[in-house]
C-alpha positions in Angstrom: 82.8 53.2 197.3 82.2 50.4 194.3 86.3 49.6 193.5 87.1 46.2 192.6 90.5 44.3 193.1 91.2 41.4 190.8 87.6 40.3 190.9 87.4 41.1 194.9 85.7 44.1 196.3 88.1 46.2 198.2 88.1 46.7 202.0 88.2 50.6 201.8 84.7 50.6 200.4 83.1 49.8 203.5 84.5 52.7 205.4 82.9 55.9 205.5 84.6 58.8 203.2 85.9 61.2 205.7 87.4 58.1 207.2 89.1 57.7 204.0 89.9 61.0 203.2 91.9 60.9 206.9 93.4 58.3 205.7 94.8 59.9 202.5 95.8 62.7 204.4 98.6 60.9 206.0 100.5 60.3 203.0 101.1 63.0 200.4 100.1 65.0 197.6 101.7 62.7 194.7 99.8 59.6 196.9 96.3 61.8 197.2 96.5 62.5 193.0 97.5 58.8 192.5 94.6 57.8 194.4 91.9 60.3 192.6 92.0 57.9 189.5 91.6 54.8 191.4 87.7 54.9 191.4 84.6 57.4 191.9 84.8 57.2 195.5 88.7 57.6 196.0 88.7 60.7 194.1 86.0 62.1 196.0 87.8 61.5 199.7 91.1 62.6 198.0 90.1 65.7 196.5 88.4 66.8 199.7 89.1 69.9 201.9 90.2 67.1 204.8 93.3 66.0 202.7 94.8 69.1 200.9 94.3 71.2 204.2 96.5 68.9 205.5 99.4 69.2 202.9 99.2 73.0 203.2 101.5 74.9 205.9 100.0 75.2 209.5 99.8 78.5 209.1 98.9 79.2 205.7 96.3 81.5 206.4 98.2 83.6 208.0 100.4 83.9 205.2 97.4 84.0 202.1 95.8 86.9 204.0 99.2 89.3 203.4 99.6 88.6 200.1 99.3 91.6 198.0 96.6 90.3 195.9 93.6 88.5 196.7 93.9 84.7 196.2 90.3 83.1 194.9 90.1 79.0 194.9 87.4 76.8 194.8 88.8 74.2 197.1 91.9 73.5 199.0 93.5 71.5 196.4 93.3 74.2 194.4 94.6 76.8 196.6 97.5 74.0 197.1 98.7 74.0 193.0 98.2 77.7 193.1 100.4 78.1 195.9 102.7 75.4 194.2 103.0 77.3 190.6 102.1 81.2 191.6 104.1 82.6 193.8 102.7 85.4 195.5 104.0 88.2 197.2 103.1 88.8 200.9 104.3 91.8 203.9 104.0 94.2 201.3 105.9 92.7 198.8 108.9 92.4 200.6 108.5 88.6 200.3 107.9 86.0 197.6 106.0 83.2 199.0 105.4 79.7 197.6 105.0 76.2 198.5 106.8 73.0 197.2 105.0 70.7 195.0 105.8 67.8 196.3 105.8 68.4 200.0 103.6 71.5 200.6 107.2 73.5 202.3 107.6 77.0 202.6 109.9 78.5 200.2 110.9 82.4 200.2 112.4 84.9 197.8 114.2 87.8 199.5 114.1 90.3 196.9 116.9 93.0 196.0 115.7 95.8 197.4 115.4 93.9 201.0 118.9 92.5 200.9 121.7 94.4 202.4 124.0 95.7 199.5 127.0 98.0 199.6 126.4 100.8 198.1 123.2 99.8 196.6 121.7 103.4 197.1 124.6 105.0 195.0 123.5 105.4 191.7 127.0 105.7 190.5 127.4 101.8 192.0 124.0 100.3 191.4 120.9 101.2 189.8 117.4 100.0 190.1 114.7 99.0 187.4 112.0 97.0 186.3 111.8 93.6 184.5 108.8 91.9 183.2 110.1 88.7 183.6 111.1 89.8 187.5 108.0 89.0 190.0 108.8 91.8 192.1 108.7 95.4 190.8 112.2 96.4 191.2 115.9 94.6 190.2 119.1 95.7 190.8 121.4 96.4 188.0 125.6 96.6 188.8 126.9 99.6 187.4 130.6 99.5 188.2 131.9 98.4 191.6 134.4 97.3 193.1 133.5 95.6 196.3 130.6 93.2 195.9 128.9 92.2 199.0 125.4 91.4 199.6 123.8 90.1 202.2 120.5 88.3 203.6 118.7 87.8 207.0 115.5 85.7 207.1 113.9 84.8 210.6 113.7 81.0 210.7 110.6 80.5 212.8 109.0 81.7 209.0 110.5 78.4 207.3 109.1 75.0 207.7 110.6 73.0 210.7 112.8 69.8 210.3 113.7 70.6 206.9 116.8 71.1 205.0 116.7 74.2 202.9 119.4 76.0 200.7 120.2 79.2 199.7 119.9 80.6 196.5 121.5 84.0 194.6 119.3 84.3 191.6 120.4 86.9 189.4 121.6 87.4 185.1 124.5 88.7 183.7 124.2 91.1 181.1 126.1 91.1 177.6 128.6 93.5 178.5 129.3 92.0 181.9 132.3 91.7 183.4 134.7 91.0 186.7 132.1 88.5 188.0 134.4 85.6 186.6 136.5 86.1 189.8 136.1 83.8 192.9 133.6 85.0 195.3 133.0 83.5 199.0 129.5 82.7 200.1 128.5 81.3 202.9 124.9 80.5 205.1 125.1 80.9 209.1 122.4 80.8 212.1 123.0 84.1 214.0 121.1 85.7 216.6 117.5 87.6 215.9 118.8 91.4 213.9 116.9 94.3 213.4 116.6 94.3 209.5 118.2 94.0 206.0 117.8 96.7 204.3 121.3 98.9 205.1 122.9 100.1 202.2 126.5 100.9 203.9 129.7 99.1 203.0 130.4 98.9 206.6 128.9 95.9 207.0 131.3 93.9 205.2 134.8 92.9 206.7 138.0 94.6 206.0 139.6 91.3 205.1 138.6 88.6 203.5 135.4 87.2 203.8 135.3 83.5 204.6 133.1 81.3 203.0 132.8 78.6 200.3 134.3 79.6 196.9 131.5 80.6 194.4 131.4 82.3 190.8 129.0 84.4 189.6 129.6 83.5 185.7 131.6 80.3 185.0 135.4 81.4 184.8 137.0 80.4 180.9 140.3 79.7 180.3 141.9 80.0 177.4 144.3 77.7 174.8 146.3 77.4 171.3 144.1 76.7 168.3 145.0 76.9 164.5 143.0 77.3 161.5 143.1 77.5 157.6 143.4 74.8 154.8 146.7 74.8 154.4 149.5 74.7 156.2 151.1 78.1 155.2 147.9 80.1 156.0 147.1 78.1 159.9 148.0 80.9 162.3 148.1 80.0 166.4 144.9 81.9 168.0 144.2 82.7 171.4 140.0 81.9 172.2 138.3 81.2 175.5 136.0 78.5 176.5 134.1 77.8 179.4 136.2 75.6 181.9 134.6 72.3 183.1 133.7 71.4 186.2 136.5 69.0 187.0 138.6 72.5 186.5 136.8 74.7 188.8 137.7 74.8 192.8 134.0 76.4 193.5 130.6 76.3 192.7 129.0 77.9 189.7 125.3 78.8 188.7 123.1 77.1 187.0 119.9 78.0 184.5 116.9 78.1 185.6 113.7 77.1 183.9 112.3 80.7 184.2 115.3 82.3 182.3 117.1 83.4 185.6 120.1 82.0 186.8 121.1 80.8 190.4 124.3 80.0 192.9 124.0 77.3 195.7 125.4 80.0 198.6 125.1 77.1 201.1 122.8 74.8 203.0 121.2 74.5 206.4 118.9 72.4 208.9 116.1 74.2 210.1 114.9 72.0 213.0 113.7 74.0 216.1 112.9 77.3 214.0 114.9 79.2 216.7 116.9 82.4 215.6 118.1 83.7 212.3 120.0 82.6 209.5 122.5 85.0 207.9 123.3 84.7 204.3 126.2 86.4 202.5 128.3 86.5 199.2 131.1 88.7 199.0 133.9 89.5 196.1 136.0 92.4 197.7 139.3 92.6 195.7 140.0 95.9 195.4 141.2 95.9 192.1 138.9 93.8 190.6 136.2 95.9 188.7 132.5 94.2 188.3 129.8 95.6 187.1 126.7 93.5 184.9 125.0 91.8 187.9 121.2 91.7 187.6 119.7 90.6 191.0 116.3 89.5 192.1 117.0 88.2 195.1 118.3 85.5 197.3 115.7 82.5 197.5 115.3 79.5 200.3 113.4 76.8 199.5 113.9 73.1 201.0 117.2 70.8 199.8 115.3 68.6 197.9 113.6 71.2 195.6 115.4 71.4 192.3 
């Protein structure tokens, strides 16, 4: 390695590459792409198979070889970005796998049909269809309903250890929405290993309230006086809405996403020994409280820090 330091040759160019390349793989991606410009010889040790391997999951051939398509890269690094920008689906599309950019992570989509959603089989309550924008083939659309409660179970010896993830609804309203203004209660909880997600009976949910931290699924208005006209004789009072601020709102409301989906922080959780599962709910179940306009993809964990 040739790199000079303010007129001085520097120390790293008398160690072998793979030397270096260990080296680099003890820091992280953003250091190993910082550290590809530096000279020739630093981008060859940072761009090799030692590093990215390293900033790739433990097990992520495992993973790669479910995924539903095949996955061709040229080198680790590149698998890495893939893995970073493409989600893929893997265990016959009944998960959406990627990885975060800036710590190599797990992160996981649960889509809708996996999730455990009263009534979801009833067409008179839900129905189910395609979306291009969608990255799994099937969403599911609220009709009419009364009782919202859906549900999530994902084994946590799947997510990567010592890491703080949170849970995600990621769903859109459509224009003729409505009833999803209404608080909701969500909430994220370690629970003992189940035998699956995919029930469809509202017997799952509690007869009373759920418990939980207050959500909404579309950002609750509220509405006051305004008058109009250009002169006084012809201003007449007039009821409108607006959205209410945050400072007005006693829950947590979702956010826009850069792919044109929406999502809802359900709640947060350490995932340190990898022991168990982790149970994730939202529920709305006032009975007279019609809702319907709900388009869900899924429910997606991906570590804290990931925005």
């Amino acid at each position: 390695m040739d790199e000079i330091h303010n007129g001085k040759s520097s120390p790293f160019q008398f160690l072998p590459e793979d030397c270096v390349s260990n080296i680099i793989s003890l820091t992280s991606p953003q250091d190993a792409c910082g550290a590809s410009v530096i000279s020739v010889g630093f981008k060859s040790a940072s761009e090799s198979d030692t590093v990215w391997e390293k900033f790739l999951p433990s097990d992520y051939k495992e993973i790669i070889s479910n995924s539903l398509s095949p996955l061709n890269y040229a080198t680790k690094k590149h698998l890495y970005f893939h893995l970073c920008h493409s989600p893929i689906l893997i265990n016959n599309g009944k998960l959406s796998f990627w990885i975060s950019k800036s710590t190599g992570k797990k992160c996981y989509m649960l889509p809708a049909r996996e999730l455990c959603i009263a009534w979801k089989d009833t067409p008179r309550y839900w129905s189910w269809t395609s979306l291009p924008e969608s990255r799994f083939p099937e969403v599911a659309e609220l009709v009419d309903v009364c009782w919202l409660d859906i549900r999530g179970n994902m084994p946590t010896r799947l997510l990567s250890l010592k890491t703080n993830y949170a849970a995600y609804l990621v769903f859109k309203t459509t224009e003729n929405s409505y009833g999803l203004e209404a608080v909701a209660k969500a909430s994220v909880s370690f629970a003992a290993a189940t035998t699956g997600t995919s029930s469809s009976s509202a017997e799952t949910s509690d007869v009373f309230e759920p418990e939980g931290d207050s959500v909404y699924l579309k950002t609750p208005a509220c509405a006051h006086d305004v008058r109009y006209g250009r002169r006084w004789r012809h201003m007449l009072p007039r009821r409108i809405r607006r959205p209410r601020t945050e400072d007005e709102i006693d829950g947590r409301v979702p956010r826009q996403r850069n792919d044109g989906w929406q999502e809802l922080l359900l709640g947060e959780f350490l995932n340190d020994e990898g022991d168990g599962d982790i149970d994730i709910k939202v529920s709305e179940t006032k009975i007279l409280n019609w809702k319907r306009g709900l388009i869900l993809e899924g429910i997606e964990l991906r570590p804290k820090e990931e925005v």
